[in-house]
C-alpha positions as CSV (number, residue, x, y, z in Angstrom):
1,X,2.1,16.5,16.4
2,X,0.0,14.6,18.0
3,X,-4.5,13.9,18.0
4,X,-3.5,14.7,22.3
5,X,-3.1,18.4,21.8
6,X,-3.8,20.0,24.8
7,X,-0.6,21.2,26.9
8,X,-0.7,20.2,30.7
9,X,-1.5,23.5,31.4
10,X,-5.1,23.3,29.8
11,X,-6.2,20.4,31.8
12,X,-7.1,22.0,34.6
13,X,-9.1,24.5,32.9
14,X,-11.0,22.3,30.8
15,X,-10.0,18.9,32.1
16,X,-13.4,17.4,29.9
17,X,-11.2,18.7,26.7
18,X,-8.2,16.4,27.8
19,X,-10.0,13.3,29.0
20,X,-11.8,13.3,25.6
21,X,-8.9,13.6,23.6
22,X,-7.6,10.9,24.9
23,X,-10.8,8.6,24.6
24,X,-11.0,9.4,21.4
25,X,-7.9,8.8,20.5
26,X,-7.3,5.3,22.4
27,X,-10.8,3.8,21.4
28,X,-10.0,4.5,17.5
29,X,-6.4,3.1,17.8
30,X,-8.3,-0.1,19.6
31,X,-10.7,-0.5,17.0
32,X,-7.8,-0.4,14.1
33,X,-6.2,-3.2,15.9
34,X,-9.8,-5.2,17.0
35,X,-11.7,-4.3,13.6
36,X,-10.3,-4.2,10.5
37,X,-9.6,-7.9,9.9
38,X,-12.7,-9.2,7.6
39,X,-16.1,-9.2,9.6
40,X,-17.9,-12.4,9.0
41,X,-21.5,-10.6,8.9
42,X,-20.5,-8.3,6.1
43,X,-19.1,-11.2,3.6
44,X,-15.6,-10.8,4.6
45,X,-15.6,-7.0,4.0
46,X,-13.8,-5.0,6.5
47,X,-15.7,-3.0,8.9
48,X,-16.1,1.5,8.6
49,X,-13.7,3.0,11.2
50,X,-14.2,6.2,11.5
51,X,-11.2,8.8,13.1
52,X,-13.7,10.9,15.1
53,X,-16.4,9.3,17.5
54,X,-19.1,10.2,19.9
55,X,-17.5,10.4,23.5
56,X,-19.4,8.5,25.8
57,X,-22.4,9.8,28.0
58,X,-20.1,10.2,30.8
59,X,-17.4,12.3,29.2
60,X,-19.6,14.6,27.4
61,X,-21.4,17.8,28.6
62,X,-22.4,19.9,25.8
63,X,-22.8,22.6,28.6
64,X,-19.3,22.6,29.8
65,X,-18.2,22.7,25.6
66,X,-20.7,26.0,24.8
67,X,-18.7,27.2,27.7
68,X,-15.5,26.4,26.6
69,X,-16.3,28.2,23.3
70,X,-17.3,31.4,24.6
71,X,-14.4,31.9,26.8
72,X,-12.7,31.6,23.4
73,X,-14.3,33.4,21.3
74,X,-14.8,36.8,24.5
75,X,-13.1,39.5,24.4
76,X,-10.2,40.6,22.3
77,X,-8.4,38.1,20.7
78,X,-9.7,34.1,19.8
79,X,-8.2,31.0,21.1
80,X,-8.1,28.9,18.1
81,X,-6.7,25.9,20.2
82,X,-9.9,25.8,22.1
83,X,-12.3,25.7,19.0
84,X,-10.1,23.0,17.7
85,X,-10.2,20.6,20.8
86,X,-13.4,21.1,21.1
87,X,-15.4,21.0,17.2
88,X,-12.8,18.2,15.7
89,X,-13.3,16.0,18.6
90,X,-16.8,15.7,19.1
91,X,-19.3,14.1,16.3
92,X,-21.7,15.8,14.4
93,X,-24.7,14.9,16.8
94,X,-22.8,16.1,19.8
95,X,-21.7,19.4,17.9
96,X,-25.5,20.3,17.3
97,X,-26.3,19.6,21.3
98,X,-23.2,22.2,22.0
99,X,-24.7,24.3,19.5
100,X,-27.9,24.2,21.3
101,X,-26.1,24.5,24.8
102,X,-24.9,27.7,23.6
103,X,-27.9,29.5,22.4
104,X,-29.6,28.8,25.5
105,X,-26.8,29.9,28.2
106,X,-25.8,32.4,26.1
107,X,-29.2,33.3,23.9
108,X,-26.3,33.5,21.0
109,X,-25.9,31.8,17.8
110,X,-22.9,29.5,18.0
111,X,-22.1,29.1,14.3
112,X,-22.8,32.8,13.8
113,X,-20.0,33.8,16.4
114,X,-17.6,30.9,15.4
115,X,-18.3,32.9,11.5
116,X,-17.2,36.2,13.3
117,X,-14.1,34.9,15.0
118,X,-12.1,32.8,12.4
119,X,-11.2,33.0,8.8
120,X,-10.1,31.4,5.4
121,X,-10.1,27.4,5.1
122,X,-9.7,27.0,8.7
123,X,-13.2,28.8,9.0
124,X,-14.5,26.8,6.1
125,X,-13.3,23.6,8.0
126,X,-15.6,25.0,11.0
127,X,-18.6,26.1,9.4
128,X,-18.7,22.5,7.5
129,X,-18.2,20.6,10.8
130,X,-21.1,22.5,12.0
131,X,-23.9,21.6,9.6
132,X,-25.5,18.6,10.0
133,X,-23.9,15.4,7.6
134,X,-27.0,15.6,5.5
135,X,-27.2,19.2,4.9
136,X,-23.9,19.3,4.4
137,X,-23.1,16.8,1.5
138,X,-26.7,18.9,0.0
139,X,-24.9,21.9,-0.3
140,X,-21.4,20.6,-1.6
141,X,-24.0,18.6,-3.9
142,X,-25.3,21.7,-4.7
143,X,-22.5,24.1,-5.5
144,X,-21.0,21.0,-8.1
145,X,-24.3,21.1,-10.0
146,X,-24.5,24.6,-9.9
147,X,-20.1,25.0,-11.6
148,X,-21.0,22.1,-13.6
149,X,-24.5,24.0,-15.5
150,X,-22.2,27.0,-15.8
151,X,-19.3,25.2,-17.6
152,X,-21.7,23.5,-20.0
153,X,-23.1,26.5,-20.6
154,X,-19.9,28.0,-21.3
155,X,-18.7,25.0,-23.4
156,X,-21.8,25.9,-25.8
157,X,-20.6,29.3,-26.5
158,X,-17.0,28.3,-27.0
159,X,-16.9,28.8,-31.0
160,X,-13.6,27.7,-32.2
161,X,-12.6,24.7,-30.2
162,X,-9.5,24.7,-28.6
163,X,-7.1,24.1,-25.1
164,X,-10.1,26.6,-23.8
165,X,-12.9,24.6,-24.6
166,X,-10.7,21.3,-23.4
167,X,-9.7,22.5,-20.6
168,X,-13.6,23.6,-19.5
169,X,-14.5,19.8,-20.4
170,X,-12.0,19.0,-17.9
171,X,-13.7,21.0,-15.3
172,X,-16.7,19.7,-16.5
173,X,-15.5,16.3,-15.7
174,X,-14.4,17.5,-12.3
175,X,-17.5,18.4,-10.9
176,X,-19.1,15.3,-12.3
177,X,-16.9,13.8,-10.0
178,X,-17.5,15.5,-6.7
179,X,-21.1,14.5,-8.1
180,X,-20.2,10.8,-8.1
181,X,-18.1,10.9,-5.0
182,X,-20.7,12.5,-2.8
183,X,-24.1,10.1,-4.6
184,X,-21.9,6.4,-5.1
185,X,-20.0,6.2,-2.3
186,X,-22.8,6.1,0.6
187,X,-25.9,3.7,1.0
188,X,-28.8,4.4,-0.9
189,X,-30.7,5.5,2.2
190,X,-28.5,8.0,2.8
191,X,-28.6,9.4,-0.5
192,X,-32.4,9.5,0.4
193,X,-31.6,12.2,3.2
194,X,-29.4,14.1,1.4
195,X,-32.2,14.4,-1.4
196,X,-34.4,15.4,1.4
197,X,-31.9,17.6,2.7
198,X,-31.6,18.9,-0.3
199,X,-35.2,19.5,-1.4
200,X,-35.8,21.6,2.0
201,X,-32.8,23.8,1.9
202,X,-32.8,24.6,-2.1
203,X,-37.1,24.2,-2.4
204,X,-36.6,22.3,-5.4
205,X,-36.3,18.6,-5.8
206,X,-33.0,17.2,-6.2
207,X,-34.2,15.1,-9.9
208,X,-35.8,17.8,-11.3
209,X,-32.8,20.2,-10.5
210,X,-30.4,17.5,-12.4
211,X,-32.6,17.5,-15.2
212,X,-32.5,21.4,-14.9
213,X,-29.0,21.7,-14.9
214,X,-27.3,18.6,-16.1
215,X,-27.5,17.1,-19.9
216,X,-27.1,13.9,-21.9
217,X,-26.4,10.5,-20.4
218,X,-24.6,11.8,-17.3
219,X,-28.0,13.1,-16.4
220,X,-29.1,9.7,-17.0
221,X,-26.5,8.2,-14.1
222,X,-27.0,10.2,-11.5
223,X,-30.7,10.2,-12.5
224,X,-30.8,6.4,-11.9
225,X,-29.0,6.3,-8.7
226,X,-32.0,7.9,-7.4
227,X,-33.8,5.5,-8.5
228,X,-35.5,3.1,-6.1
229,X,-34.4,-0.6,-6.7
230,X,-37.8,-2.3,-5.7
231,X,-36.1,-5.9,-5.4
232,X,-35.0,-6.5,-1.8
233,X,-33.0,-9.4,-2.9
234,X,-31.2,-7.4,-5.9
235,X,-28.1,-6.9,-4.2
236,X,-26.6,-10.1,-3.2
237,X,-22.7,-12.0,-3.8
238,X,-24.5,-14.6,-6.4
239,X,-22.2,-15.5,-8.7
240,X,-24.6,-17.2,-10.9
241,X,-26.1,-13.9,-11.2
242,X,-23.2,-12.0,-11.4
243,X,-22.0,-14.3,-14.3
244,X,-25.1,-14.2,-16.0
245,X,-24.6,-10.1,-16.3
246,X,-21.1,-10.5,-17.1
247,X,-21.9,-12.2,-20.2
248,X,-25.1,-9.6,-20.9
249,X,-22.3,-7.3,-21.3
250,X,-19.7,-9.2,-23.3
251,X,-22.3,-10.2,-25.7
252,X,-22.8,-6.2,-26.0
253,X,-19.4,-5.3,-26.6
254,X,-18.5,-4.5,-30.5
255,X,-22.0,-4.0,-31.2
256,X,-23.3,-0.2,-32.1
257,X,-26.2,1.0,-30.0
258,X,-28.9,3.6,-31.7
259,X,-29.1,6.8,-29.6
260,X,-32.3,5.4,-28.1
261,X,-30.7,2.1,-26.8
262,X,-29.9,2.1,-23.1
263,X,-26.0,1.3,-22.6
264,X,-25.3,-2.0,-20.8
265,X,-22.5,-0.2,-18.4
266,X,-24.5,2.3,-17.6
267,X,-27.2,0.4,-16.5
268,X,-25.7,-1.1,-14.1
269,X,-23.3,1.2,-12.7
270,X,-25.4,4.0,-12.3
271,X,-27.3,1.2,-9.7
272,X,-24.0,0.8,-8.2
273,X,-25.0,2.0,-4.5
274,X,-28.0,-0.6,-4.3
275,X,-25.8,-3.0,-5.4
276,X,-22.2,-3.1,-4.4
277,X,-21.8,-6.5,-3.6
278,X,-23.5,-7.9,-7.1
279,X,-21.4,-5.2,-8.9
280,X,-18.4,-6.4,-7.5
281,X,-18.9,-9.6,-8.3
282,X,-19.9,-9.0,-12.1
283,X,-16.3,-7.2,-12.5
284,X,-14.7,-10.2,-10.8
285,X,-16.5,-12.4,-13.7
286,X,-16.4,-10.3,-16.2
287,X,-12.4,-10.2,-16.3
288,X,-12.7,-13.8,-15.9
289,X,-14.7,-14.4,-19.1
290,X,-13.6,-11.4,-21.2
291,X,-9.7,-11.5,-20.2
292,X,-9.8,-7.8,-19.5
293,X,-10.6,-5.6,-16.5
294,X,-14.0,-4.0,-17.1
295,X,-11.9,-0.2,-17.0
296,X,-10.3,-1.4,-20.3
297,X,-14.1,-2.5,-21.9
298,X,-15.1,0.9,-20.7
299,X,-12.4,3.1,-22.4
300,X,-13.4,1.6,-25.4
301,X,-16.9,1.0,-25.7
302,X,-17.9,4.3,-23.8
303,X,-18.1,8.2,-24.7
304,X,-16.1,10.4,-23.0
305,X,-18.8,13.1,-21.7
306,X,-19.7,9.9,-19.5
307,X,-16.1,8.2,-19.1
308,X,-14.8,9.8,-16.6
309,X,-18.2,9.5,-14.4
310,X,-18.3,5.7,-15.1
311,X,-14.4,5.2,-14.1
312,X,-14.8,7.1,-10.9
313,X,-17.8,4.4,-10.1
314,X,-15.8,1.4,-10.7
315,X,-13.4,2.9,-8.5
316,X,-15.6,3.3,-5.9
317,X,-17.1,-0.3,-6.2
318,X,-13.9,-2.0,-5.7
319,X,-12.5,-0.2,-2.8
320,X,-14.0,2.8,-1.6
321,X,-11.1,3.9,0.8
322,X,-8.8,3.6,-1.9
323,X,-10.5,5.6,-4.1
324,X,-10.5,8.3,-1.4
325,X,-7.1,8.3,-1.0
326,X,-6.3,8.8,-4.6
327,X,-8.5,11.9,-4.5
328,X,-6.7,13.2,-1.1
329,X,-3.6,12.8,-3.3
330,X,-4.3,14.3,-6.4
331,X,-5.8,17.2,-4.2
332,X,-2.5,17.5,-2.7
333,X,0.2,16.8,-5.6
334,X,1.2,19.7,-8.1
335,X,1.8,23.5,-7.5
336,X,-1.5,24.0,-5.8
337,X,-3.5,22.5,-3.7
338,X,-7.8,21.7,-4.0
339,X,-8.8,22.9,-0.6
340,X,-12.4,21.9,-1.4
341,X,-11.3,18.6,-2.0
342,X,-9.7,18.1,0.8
343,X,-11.8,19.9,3.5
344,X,-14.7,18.0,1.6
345,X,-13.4,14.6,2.3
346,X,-11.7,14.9,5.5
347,X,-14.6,16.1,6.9
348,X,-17.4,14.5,5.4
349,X,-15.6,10.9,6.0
350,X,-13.9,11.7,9.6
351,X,-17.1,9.3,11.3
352,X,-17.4,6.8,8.3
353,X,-14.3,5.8,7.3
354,X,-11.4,7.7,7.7
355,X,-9.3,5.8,9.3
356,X,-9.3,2.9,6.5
357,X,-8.6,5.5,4.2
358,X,-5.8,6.5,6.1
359,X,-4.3,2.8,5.5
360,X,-5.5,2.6,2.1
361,X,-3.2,5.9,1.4
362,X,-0.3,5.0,3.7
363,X,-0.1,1.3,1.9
364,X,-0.8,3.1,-2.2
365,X,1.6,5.9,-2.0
366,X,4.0,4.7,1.1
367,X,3.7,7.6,3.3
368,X,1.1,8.7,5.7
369,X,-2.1,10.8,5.0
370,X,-1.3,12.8,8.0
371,X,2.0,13.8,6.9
372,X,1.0,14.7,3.4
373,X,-1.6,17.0,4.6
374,X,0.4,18.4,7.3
375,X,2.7,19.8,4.1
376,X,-0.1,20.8,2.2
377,X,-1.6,23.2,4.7
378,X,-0.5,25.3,7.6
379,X,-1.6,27.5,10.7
380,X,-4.9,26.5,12.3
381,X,-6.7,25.2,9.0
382,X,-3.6,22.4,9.2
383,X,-4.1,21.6,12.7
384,X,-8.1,21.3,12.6
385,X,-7.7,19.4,9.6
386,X,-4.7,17.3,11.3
387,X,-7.2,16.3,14.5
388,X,-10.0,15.2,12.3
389,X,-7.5,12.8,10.5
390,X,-6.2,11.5,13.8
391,X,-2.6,10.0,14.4
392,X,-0.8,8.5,11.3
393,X,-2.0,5.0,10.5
394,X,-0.9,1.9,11.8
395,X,0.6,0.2,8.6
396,X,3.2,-1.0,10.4
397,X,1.4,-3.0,13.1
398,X,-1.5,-4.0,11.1
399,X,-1.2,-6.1,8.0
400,X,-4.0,-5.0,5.6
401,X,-4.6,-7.1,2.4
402,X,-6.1,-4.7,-0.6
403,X,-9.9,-5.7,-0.5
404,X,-13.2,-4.6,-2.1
405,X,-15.0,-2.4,0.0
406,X,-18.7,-2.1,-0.2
């Protein structure tokens, strides 16, 4: 299968459907083969590239899309092809104008009819692509606070411990995760929007709900990553500085901290997203000085209610797209696939960057995102998922180094 999904027959029907299909699908294959060698004005760090983009002004008409739609969704029977090549090929921006387009030629709601018309993960693939970014990552935000409260909960009435009350750590752990992967892997300003987004939707305020729901010193990470880092100049590639904190934590190591004492690694992981680059650095100096990765110090100088949580963060600091892929994969691997996962990443990172974590997978596991998902799912939830992902990467024509992301 191909991103060019439309049959010849289509194009003269919707000929803006075709033509933007193959924009999109040219311009992200040029900017894999332009952009992902290091970019000089981000230290060396390759650049974002996303799988879906915004179609120029010339290709676009919103109108012509809300038109589109309706003819698929009328009458008896829904072209799911339509919805498809029209929602996973547009970005979020231009899929609020069509949305707009429709209620006023129509004086319908789009999301409402697209709600009526489809079903099961395909329409949970829809209805995500359809909120705005922000609002979106506020409700998956949302829903993991939520499971996690109710698993702690349960964890305290669990009376004689056992593979029940391990297994509901586990899960515990789990959401903690989607917690990290949605807060530490974008800039702190966008972290800001989703807190907004989150306070407006939810009327409650997104540090007061974690204090509500979430306990102990995991509250304290993802309390502190909404922190404000007043320092401008605190995130910076200064390896004097970074040394200087490598060794603040190697002096730490060994020594036993009263309840009340703030742990060294968490300190400065939980500040992870204002500063990547710094953080970076400090692991690359603290292996140097203490002969060990900082995962090992970490296993071993850390609790478990918070390992997990910190683990996923130095993951995230050294290569973001990586860590991405290994979620994708565990999503995938074993008798049953995590649909949330997987719908959660794909389309939350389709115009961000997909497409490096479509390398990143393709060079860790040696075979290509698209065709692991493309066994994993089926129907029309494969094949919306399968044209936000794009054509399999280019591994083969692009020689990608592993690298720290930031």
């Amino acid at each position: 299968m191909s991103c060019l999904s439309l049959k010849l027959e289509d194009t003269n029907r919707f000929p803006t459907l075709f033509f933007s299909q193959f924009y999109r699908a040219h311009t992200v294959i040029h900017i894999l083969q332009m952009s992902l060698p290091s970019d000089p004005e981000n230290n060396g760090h390759m650049k974002e590239v996303p799988t879906v983009i915004s179609l120029p002004a010339t290709l676009f008409d919103a109108m012509a899309d809300a038109r589109a739609l309706r003819v698929a969704m009328k009458g008896l029977g829904t072209n799911e092809k339509v919805i498809i090549d029209v929602l996973c090929h547009r970005s979020n921006a231009q899929r609020q104008a069509i949305s707009e387009a429709f209620n006023i030629e129509f004086n319908r709601d789009l999301v409402a009819d697209l709600k009526s018309e489809v079903s099961g993960k395909f329409k949970s693939v829809i209805t995500s692509l359809m909120l705005p970014a922000v609002e979106y990552c506020a409700k998956e935000l949302h829903e993991a606070i939520k499971k996690f409260a109710r698993k702690e909960a349960l964890l305290e009435d669990i009376s004689l411990f056992g593979s029940d009350s391990e297994t509901l750590s586990l899960a515990s752990a789990y959401e903690t995760n989607v917690m990290a992967e949605i807060l530490f892997t974008r800039s702190y300003e966008e972290v800001v929007k989703i807190a907004n987004a989150y306070n407006t939707k939810y009327k409650i305020d997104l540090k007061r709900e974690i204090k509500q729901d979430i306990s102990g010193r995991v509250q304290k990470i993802f309390l502190k990553s909404l922190q404000e880092i007043k320092d401008p100049t605190i995130d910076s590639d200064s390896v004097a500085s970074a040394q200087e904190e490598a060794k603040l934590l190697l002096d730490k190591v060994g020594k036993e901290h009263s309840s009340t004492d703030e742990n060294p690694f968490v300190n400065i992981l939980s500040y992870a997203i204002q500063r990547r680059r710094l953080t970076s650095v400090i692991f690359q100096e603290y292996a140097k000085i203490s002969g060990e990765p900082i995962e090992e110090t970490l296993k071993s100088q850390v609790s478990e209610d918070i390992l997990f949580c910190l683990l996923e963060i130095v993951k995230i600091v050294r290569n973001r797209p990586a860590y991405f892929a290994e979620r994708l994969e565990l999503a995938m691997r074993g008798l049953s696939t995590d649909h949330n996962t997987l719908i959660r990443i794909i389309v939350s990172r389709s115009e961000i960057d997909l497409a490096n974590i479509k390398l990143e997978y393709e060079r860790i596991y040696g075979k290509t995102l698209y065709g692991s998902v493309e066994n994993a799912t089926s129907g029309d939830y494969r094949r919306s998922l399968l044209a936000l992902i794009g054509p399999p990467a280019l591994n083969h024509e692009i020689a990608v180094p592993p690298i720290f992301f930031m």
